[in-house]
N, C-alpha and C positions, 0 to 999 in steps of 0.2 A: 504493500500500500504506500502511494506516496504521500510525504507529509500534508501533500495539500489536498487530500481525498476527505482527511480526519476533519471533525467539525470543528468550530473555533473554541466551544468552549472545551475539548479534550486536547488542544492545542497548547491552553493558557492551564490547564490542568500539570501539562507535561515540563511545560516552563514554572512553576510552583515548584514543583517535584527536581527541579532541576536534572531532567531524563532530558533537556531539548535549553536550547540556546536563540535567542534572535540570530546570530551569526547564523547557527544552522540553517535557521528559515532561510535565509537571505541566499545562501551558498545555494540551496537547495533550487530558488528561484533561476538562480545566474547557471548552474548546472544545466537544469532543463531548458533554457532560452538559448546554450550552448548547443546542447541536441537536438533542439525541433525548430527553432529560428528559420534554417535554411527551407524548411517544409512550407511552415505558417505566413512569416512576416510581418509578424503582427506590431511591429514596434519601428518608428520613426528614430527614434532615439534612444539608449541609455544611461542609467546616473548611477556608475557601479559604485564608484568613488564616494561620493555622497552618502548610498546607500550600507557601503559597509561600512561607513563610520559613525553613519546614526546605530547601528546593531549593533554597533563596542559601546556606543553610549547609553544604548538601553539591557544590553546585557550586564553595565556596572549598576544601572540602577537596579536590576534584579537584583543583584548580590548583596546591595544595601535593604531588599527586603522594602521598597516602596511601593506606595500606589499604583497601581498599573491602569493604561487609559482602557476602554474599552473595544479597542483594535490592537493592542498592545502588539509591536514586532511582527505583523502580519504582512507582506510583500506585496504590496499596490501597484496594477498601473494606470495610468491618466490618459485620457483621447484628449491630444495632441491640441485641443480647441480649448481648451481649458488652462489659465495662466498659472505656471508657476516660478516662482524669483530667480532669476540666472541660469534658468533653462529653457533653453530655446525652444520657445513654442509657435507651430509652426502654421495651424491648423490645413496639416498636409498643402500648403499651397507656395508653391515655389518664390511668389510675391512673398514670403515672411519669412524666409530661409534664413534670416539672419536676422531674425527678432528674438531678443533675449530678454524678457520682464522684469521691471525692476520692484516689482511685487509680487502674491500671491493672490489665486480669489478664494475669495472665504471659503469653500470650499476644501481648500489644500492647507488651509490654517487651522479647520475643525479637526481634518485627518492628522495634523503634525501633534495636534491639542489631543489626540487619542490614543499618538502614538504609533501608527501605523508608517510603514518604510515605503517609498515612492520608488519603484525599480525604472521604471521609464517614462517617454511619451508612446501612444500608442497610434499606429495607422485609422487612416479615419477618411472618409472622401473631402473633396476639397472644402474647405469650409461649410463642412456636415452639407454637402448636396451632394447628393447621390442615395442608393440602395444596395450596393454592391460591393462597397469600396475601393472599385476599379477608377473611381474619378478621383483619386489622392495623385498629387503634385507628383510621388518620388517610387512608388512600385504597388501593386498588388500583393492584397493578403488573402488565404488559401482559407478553405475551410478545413478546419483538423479530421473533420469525417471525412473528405474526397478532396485532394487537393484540385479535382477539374470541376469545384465548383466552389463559388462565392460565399463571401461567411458573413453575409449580406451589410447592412449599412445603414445610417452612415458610423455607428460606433463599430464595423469591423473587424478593427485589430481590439477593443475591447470584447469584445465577446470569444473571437479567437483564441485570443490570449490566456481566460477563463477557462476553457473548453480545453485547451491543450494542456494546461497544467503551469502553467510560467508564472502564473502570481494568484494569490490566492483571491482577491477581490477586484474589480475595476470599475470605474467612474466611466459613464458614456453621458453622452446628451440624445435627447428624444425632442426632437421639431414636429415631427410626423411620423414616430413611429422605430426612429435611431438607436433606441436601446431596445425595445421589446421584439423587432424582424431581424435583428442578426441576432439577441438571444436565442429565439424559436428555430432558426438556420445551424445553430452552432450547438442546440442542445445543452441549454445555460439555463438562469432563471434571472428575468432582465424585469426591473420597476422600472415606470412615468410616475413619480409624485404628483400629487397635486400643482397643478403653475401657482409658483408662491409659496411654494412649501418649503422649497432649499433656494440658498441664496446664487441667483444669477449673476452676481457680482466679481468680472473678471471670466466668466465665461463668454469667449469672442461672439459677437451675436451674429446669427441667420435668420432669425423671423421674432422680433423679441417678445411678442405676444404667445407666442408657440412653443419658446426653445426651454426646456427643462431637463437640468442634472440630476440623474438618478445612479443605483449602482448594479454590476452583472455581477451574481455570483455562480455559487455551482448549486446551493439550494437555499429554499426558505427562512430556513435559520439567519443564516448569513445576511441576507439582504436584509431583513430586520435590524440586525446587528447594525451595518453601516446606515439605513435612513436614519436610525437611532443617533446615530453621529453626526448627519450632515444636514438633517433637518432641524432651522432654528430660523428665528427673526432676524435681520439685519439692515441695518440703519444704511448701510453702502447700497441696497439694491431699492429702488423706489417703487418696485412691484410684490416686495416680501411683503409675509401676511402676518400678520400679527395673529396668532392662533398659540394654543397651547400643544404644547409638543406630546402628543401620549405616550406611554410606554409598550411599543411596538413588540419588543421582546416577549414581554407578557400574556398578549392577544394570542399568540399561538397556543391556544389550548385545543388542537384536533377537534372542539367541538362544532359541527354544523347541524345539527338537528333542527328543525323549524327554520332553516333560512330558506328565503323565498329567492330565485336564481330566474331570470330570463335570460331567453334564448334569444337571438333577434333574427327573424326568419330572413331579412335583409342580410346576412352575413352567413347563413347556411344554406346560399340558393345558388343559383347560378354564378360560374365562374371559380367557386370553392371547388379544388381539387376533393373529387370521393374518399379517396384516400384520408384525405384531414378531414373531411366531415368524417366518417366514420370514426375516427380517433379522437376527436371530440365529443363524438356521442358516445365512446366509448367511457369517457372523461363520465360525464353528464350521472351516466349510470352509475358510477361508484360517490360521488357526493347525492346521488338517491338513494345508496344503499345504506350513505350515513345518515341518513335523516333531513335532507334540504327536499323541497318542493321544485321543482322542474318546470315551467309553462314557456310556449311560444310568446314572444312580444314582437313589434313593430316598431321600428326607428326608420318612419317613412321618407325623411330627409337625408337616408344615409346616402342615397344615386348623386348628393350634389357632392358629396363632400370631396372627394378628387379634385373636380374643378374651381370649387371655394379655396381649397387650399393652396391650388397653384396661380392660386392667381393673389391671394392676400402674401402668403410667403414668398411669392419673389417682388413684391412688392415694398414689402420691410426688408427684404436682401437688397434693394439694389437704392435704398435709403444709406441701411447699415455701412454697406460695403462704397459709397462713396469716399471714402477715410482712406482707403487704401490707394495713392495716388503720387506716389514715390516723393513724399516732403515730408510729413512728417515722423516717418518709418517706416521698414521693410526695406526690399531692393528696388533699386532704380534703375531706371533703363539709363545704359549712359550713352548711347547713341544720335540721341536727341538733337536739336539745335534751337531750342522754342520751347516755353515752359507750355502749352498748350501740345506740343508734338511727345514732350516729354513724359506728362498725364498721359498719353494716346500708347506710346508704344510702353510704358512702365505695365498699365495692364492687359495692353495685348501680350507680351510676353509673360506678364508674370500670373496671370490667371487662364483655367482651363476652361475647354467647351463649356462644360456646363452650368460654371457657375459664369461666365458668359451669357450664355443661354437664358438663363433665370432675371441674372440684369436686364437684361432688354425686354422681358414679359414684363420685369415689374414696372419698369423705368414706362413701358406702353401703356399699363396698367392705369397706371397717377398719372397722366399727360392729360393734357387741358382738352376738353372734349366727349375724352373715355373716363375718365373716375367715377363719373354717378353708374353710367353702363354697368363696369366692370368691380373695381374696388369697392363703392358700396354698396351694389349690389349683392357682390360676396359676402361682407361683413352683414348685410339682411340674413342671409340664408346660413350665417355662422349663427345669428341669433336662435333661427330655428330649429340649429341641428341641436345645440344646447338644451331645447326648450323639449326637445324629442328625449334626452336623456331624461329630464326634470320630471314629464310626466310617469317614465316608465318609475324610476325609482320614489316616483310616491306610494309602488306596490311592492315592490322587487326590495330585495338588499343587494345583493349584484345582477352585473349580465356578465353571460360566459358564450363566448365563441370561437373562432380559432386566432390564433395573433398572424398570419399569413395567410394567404388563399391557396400557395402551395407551399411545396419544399423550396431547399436553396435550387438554383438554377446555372445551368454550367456560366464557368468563364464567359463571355465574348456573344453568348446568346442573345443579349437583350441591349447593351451598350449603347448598340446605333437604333436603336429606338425605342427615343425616352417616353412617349406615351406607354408602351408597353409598360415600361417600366415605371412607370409612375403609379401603374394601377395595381404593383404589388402593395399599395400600401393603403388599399379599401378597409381594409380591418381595423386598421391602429391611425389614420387619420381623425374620424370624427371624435376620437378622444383628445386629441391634441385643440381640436376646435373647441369643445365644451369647457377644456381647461379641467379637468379630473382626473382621477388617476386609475393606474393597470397596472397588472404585471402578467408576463407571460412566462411558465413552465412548462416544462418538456413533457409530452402528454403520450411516446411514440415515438416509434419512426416507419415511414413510409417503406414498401417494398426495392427503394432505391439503397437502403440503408440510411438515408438521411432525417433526422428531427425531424417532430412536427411538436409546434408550439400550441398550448392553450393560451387563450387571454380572459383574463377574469379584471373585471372594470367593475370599480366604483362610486360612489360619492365622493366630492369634493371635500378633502381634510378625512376621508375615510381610511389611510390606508391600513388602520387595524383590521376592518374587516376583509379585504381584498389579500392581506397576507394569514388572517386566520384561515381563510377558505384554500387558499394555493398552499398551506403547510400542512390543512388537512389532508387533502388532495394526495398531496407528495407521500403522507406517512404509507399510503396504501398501495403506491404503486414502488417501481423499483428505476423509473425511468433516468430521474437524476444524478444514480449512480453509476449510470453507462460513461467510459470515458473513451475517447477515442484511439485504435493504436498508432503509434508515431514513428 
């Protein structure tokens, strides 16, 4: 077994007992990322340096017998869109190749505050657009079950990374879907918090109404453990919530007796691979045989949410993403001879198709003519997808469906056609618009050999219940301790 199969709290058992060391963890991490790196890819960067001297320094405080944080010495990695202090964060886009932070976002200040060790940056598509993670600035990351296929996106090398064994928890962001479709691809267990639940503060923005940091682990336990840590109020983000933080850990008590679950017939009909409806319903059956109630419900506004989406998020990307224009950081085109030609070739060079792509829908989106059409239009129809959740859950305490319409999908298959690919992400979009939270856990796998994800959505500030239900869930099957061989 390897050390990072064990759950955290027989981890922090072994480090009491002094049978286990941080240093160990830590070696244990840089061993494995030595052996399956060349497979995966999962990582833009490492910080070995850094990383084995916080493990001498938390291995003294062992010896002194102190307080240990609640991720204590546990081997972390970060998607690469998330700031942290003198490490060059890049968000996989060749425009930032040489941006080094002279901060942290609260995020990677709660995890240092907890104790946990940052092994790298991780691969991620170009500033979180994509599904694949074939759209990052600097290489392709493999899925640990088949390398001829995508370990989808845009938190990729996070979920990868999880899945293969190289660190024991990771930080992704979720826009539309970025942590819970490469969990379900990669056979992980991937949380969307609540928007407002964790602090956006130094997480580089793509859609800022949208974009939410959550964490991948390998099961339920665990991701409790971290939202336990990085959900909190923060005076730096002006969308944090002022809400009382519950104790996540605790909610896992396997009980679902009496919970009322819908199903939304919108997300088990047409276009849902058989295959995942079946393993889904397979899902459905065992939290019926623990005592939860099962009914069909309707989320009649879910046909828009695709097209809401891509037309609001590249509309806040191509606001966000005007910053980036070779003055006040990143690289510059030095070709130029005109600060006008300079902006011009700084991001045709140093940004890819896609997030190209998104510029110019959003940038058409907001132009003088089209915004009632289009932008608030959208934002009409985001009211309503909202209001479709609002009514279900004044009967339901969750809805359960699949978190992907299939498995992952080869390399190369879908790239050059991004509608295609946009519609992998019908399931986990209208969450992202209501602004609630999910998680999806490993429910399966497909006769390809590849995961299939469940997605269990809740109420807004609910994530107790959505992780009682997926821990239950987990106690009963064996899914989440398939690991892939490397």
């Amino acid at each position: 077994m390897s050390l990072f199969d064990k759950k955290l709290a027989d981890i922090h058992t072994e480090l009491d007992k002094g049978e286990l060391t941080v240093s160990d963890l830590v070696n244990a991490s840089f061993e494995r990322i030595a052996r399956t790196e060349d497979k995966v890819k999962a990582f833009i960067s490492l910080d070995e340096e850094n990383a084995r001297n916080r493990a001498k320094e938390l291995d003294e405080q062992q010896s002194r017998g102190e307080e240990k944080g609640l991720l204590f010495g546990l081997p972390a990695g970060i998607k690469d869109n998330i700031v942290t202090q003198n490490v060059t964060t890049t968000c996989a886009s060749k425009l930032l190749a040489n941006y080094s932070p002279i901060y942290n976002a609260s995020v990677m200040d709660r995890l240092h505050a907890a104790q946990s060790i940052t092994i790298g940056k991780l691969n991620m598509d170009e500033f979180a657009m994509g599904g694949s993670t074939e759209n990052s600035g600097f290489h392709n990351t493999y899925n640990p079950w088949n390398k001829d296929y995508v370990p989808g996106g845009s938190s990729g090398g996070s979920a990868a990374s999880v899945a293969a064994g190289q660190v024991y928890f990771s930080l992704g962001s979720d826009t539309g879907g970025s942590i819970r479709q490469p969990a379900a691809y990669c056979g992980v267990v991937g949380l969307k918090p609540t928007y407002g639940l964790v602090s956006r503060f130094g997480l580089v923005a793509f859609a800022s109404s949208l974009d939410q940091i959550g964490p991948i682990t390998k099961n339920v336990e665990d991701s409790a453990y971290v939202l336990q840590t990085i959900a909190a109020h923060d005076p730096f983000d002006s969308t944090s919530a002022e809400v009382e933080i519950p104790d996540y850990i605790s909610a896992l008590s396997g009980d679902v007796k009496g919970l009322r679950v819908g199903v939304p017939k919108e997300l088990m009909g047409e276009g849902i691979d058989p295959e995942v409806k079946e393993k889904v319903n397979a899902a459905l059956k065992v939290l019926e045989s623990l005592g939860a109630t099962v009914e069909e419900v309707t989320l009649p506004h879910t046909e828009y949410a695709v097209p809401t989406y891509y037309i609001l998020a590249p509309s806040e990307a191509s606001s966000n993403l005007a910053r980036y224009d070779g003055v006040r950081y990143g690289v510059r085109a030095d070709n130029a001879e005109n600060l006008i030609e300079m902006y011009r070739e700084t991001r045709s060079q140093g940004l890819g198709a896609e997030v190209k792509r998104r510029i110019m829908l959003g940038t058409y989106a907001l132009s003088s003519g089209y915004y009632d059409a289009y932008y608030k239009k959208a934002q009409q129809v985001r009211t309503l997808i909202k209001q479709d959740f609002d009514e279900v859950f004044k009967k339901y305490d969750v809805i359960i469906g699949p978190t992907a319409p299939t498995t992952a999908f080869k390399i190369g298959e879908k790239v050059n056609d991004p509608l295609t690919m946009y519609l992998e992400d019908i399931c986990t979009i209208p969450v992202n618009l209501a602004g609630i939270p999910a998680i999806s856990v490993p429910c399966g796998f497909a006769s390809n050999g590849l995961p299939v994800g469940l997605q269990i959505i809740g109420k807004a500030f609910d994530e107790s219940t959505i992780l009682r239900v997926a821990h239950a869930y987990e106690q009963h099957t064996d899914y989440h301790k398939a690991r892939p061989e490397l």
